[in-house]
C-alpha positions as CSV (number, residue, x, y, z in Angstrom):
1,X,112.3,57.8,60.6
2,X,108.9,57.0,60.9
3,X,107.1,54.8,58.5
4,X,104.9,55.5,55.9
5,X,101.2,53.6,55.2
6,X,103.2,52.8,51.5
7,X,106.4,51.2,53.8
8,X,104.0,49.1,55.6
9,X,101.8,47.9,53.3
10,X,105.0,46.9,51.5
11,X,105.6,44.9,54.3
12,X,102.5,43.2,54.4
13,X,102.5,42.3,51.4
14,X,105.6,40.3,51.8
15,X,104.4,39.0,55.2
16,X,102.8,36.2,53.7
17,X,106.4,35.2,51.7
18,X,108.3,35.9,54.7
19,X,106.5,33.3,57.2
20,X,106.2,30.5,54.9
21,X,110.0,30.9,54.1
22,X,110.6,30.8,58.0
23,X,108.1,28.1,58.7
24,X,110.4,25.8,56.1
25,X,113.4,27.1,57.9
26,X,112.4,26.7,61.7
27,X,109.3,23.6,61.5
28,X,107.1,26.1,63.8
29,X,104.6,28.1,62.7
30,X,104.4,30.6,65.8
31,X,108.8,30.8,65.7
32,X,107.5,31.7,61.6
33,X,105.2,34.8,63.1
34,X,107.6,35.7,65.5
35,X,110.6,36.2,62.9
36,X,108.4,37.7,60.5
37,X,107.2,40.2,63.3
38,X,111.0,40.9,64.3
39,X,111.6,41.5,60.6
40,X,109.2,44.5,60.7
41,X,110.8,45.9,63.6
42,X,114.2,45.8,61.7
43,X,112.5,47.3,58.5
44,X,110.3,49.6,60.8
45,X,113.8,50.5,62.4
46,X,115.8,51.2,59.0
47,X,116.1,54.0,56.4
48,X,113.7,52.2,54.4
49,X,113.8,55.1,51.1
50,X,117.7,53.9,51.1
51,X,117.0,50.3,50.5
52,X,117.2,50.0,46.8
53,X,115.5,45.9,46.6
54,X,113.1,45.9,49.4
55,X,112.2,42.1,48.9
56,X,115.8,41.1,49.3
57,X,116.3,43.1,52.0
58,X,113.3,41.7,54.1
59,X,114.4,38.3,53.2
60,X,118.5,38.8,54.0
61,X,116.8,39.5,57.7
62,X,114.2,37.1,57.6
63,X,117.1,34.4,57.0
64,X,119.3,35.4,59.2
65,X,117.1,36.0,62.0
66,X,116.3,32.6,61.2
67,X,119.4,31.1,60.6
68,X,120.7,32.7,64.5
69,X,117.2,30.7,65.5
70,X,118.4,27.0,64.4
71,X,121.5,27.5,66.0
72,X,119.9,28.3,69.2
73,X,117.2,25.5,68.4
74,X,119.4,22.5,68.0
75,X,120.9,23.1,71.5
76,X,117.2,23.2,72.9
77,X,116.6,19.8,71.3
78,X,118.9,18.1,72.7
79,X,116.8,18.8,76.0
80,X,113.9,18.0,74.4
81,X,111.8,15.7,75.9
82,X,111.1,12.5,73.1
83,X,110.8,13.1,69.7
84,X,111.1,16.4,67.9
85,X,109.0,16.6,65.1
86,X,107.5,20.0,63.0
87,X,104.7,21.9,63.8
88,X,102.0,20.6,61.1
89,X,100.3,22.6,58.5
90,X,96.3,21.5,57.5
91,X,95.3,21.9,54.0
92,X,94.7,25.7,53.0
93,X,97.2,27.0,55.4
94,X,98.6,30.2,53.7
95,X,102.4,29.9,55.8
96,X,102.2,26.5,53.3
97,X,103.9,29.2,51.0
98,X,103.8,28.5,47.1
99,X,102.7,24.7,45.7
100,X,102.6,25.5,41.7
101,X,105.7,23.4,41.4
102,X,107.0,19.1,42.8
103,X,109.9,20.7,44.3
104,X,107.8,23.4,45.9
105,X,105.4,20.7,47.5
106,X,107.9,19.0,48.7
107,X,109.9,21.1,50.5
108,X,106.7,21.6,53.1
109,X,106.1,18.1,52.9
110,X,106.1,16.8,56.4
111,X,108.8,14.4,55.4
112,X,110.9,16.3,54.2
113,X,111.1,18.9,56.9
114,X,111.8,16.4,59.3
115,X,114.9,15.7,56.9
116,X,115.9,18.8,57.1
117,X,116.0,18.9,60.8
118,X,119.3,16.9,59.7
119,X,121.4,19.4,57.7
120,X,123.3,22.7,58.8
121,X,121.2,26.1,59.6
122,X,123.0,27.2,56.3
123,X,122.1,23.8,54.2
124,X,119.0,24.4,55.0
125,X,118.5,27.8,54.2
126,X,120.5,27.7,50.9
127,X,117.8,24.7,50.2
128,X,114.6,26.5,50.9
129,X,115.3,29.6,49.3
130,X,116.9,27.6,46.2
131,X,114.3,24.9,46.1
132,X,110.9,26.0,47.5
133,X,111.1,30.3,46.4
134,X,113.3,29.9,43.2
135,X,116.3,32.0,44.4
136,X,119.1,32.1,42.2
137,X,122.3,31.1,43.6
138,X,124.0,34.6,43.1
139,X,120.5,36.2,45.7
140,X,120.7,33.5,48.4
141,X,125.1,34.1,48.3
142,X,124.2,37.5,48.8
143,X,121.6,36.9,51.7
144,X,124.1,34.3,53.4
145,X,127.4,36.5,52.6
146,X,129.0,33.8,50.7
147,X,130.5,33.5,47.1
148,X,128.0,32.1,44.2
149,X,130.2,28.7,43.8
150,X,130.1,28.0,47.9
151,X,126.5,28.2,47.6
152,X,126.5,25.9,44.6
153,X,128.2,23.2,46.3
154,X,126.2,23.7,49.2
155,X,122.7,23.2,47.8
156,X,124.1,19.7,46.4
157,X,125.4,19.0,49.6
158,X,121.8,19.8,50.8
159,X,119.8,18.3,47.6
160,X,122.2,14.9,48.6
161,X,120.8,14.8,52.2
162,X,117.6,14.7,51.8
163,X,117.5,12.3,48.4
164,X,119.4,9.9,50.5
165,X,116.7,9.9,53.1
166,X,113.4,10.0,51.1
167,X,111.5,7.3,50.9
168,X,110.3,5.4,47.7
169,X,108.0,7.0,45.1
170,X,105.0,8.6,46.6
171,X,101.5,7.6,45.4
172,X,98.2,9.6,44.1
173,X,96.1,11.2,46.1
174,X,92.9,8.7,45.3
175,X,95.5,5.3,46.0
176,X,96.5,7.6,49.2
177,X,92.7,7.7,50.8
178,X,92.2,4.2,49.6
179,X,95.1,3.4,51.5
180,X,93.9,5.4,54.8
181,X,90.8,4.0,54.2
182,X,92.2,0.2,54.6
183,X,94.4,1.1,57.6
184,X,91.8,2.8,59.5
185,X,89.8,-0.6,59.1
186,X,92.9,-2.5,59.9
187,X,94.1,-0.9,63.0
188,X,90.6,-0.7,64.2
189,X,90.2,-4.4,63.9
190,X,92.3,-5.5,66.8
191,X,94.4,-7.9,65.0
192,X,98.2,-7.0,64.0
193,X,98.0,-9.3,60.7
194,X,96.4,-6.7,58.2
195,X,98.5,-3.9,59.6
196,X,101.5,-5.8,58.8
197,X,100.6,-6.4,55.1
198,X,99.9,-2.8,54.6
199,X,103.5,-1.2,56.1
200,X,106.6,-1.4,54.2
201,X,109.3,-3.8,56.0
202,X,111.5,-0.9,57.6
203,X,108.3,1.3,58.2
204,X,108.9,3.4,61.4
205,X,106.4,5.1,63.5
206,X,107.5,8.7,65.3
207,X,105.5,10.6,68.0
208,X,105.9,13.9,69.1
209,X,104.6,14.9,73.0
210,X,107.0,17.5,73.9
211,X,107.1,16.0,77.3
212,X,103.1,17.0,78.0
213,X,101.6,14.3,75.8
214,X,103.3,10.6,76.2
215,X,105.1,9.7,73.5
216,X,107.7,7.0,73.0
217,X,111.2,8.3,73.2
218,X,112.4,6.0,70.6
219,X,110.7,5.3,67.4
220,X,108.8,2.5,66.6
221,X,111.1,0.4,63.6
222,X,110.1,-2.2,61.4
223,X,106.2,-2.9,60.2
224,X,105.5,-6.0,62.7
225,X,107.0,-3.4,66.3
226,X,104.8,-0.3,64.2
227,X,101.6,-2.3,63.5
228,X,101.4,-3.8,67.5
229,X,101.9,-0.1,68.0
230,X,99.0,0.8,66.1
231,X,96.7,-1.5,67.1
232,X,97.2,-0.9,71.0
233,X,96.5,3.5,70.0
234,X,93.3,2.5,68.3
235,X,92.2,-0.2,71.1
236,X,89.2,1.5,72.5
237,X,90.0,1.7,76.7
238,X,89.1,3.8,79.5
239,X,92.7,5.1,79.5
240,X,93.2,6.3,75.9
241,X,89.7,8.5,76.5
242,X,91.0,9.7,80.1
243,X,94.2,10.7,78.1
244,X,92.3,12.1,74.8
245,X,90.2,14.4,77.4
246,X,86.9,13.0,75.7
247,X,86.0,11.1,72.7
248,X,88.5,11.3,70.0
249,X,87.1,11.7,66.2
250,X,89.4,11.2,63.4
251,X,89.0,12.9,60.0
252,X,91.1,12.3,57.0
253,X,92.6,15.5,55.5
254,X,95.9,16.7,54.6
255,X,98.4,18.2,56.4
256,X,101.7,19.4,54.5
257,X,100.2,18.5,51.6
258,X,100.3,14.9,52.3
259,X,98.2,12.5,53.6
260,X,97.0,12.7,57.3
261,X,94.7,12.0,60.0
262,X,93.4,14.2,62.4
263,X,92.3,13.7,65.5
264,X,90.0,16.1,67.5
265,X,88.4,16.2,71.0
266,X,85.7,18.6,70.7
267,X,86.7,21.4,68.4
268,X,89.9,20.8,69.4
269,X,92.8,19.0,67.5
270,X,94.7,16.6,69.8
271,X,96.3,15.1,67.4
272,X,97.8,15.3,63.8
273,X,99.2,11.6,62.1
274,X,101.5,12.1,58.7
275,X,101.4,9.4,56.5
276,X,104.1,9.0,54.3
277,X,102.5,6.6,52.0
278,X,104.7,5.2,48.9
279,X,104.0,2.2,46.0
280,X,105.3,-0.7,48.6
281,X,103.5,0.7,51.6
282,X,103.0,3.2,54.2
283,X,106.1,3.9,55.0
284,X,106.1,6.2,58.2
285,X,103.9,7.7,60.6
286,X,104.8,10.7,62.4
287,X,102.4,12.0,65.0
288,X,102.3,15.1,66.4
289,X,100.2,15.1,70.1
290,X,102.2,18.3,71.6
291,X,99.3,20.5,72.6
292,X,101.6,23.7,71.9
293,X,102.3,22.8,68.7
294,X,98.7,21.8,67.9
295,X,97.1,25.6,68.7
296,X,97.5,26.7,65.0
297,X,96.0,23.6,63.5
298,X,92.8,23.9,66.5
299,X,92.4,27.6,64.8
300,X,92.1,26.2,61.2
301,X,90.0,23.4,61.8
302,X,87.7,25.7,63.9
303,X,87.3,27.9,60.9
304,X,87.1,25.2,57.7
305,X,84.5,22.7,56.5
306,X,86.1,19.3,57.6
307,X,82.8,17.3,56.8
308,X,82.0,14.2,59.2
309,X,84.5,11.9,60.7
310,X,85.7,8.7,59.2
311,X,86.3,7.1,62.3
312,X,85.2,7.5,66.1
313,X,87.0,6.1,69.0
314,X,87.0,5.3,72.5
């Protein structure tokens, strides 16, 4: 049966829901598009005037469209050239999904995805549904086809994963800046000293090249191994330009809702660094250089005010 304008606009309008559930699911925003589009094609396929709750419908698919995805994912990671790390989100993304609440913040945080990336496809989805879109547990049993109590003990299981690997109380967003502010002078300085003082002792630095950017296969542990890190990537050389493509400009934004610097060859973003920033410290940086995971981001800086840049290199 062929839909109506009414059964697609009623799509639409859960389009926006649907991808930023499936970005918090999958870590990539053009996997989010492409589930969200498949969804249509199941709704666009179905006797839509006999489904009684289109919204849980769309998202029962949704899920388990994505849930079939991870599975498939985590054995194409463990091919994966280096670190795998999330596609990043800038500030005003709309597949950044709801914010109004902590627990809905953090769940898009970049940290926090990359914990995910830990738990099982249905860990995860029980704790995005539960934790970022305010599911009950008796909807998301029914989207997953398990009983109420499983899910129950499942989002614990989940809640107790990622607690465990969080790091220490986050800090405001004016301390954040100030923060960026003193490691951009820091690791532009040339000496390791200052970058020490402002990392937390077991600060680890992560990048993300997808085999097309280098990137260190193993992360970077411990504040004195991550700060000689950072000061040889902001070492002006001919061979960091030659690699950049051009001179790099870096711009202090947020990505995930977090703190984050941006770095862009020009127009185009080469580069996105997460900063998980906490009271003792920055605590992690996880960059993300793979070009293919960088064509979303290049799309929403070309089309928002991003002022000048704080820093230029090379």
């Amino acid at each position: 049966m062929a839909l109506t304008m009414d059964d697609v606009d009623r799509f639409e309008a859960s389009r926006p829901r649907l991808e930023a559930i499936a970005y918090r699911l999958l870590g990539s925003a053009s996997e989010a598009e492409d589930a969200a589009q498949e969804t249509f094609l199941r709704w666009q396929a179905a006797d839509v005037d006999r489904i009684e709750v289109p919204e849980a419908w769309l998202t029962k698919v949704l899920t388990n469209l994505c849930l079939n995805q991870l599975t498939s994912a985590r054995a194409r990671r463990e091919t994966y050239v280096g670190q795998w790390l999330p596609e990043p989100l800038l500030a005003g993304d709309p597949m950044l999904g709801p914010a109004d609440t902590a627990e809905q913040r953090e769940s898009v945080s970049y940290a926090v995805l990359a914990l995910l990336e830990r738990l099982t496809p249905n860990e995860r989805a029980v704790y995005v549904l539960r934790e970022a879109f305010d599911y009950s547990h008796r909807e998301i049993a029914e989207i997953l086809d398990i009983t109420e109590a499983s899910c129950q003990q499942i989002f614990h299981r989940a809640k107790k994963h990622v607690a465990q690997g969080k790091a220490r109380t986050e800090v405001d967003e004016a301390t954040a800046r100030r923060v960026i502010d003193e490691f951009l002078a820091a690791a532009t300085s040339g000496r390791t000293e200052p970058l020490v003082r402002l990392l937390t002792e077991d600060a680890v630095a992560i990048g993300d090249g997808g085999g097309k950017i280098p990137a260190r296969a193993k992360a970077f542990e411990g504040a004195l191994a991550v700060a000689k890190f950072m000061r040889g990537l902001f070492k002006p050389g001919k061979a960091q330009r030659a690699l950049a493509g051009g001179s790099v400009e870096l711009h202090a934004t947020t990505a995930n809702g977090g703190p984050a610097l941006v770095a862009v060859v020009d127009g185009r973003v080469f580069g996105v660094m997460s900063l998980e920033i906490t009271a003792d410290g920055i605590a992690a940086f996880r960059n993300q250089v793979n070009p293919d995971k960088l064509e979303r981001a290049t799309q929403q800086w070309a089309a928002a005010d991003h002022g000048e840049p704080v820093v230029s290199l090379f």
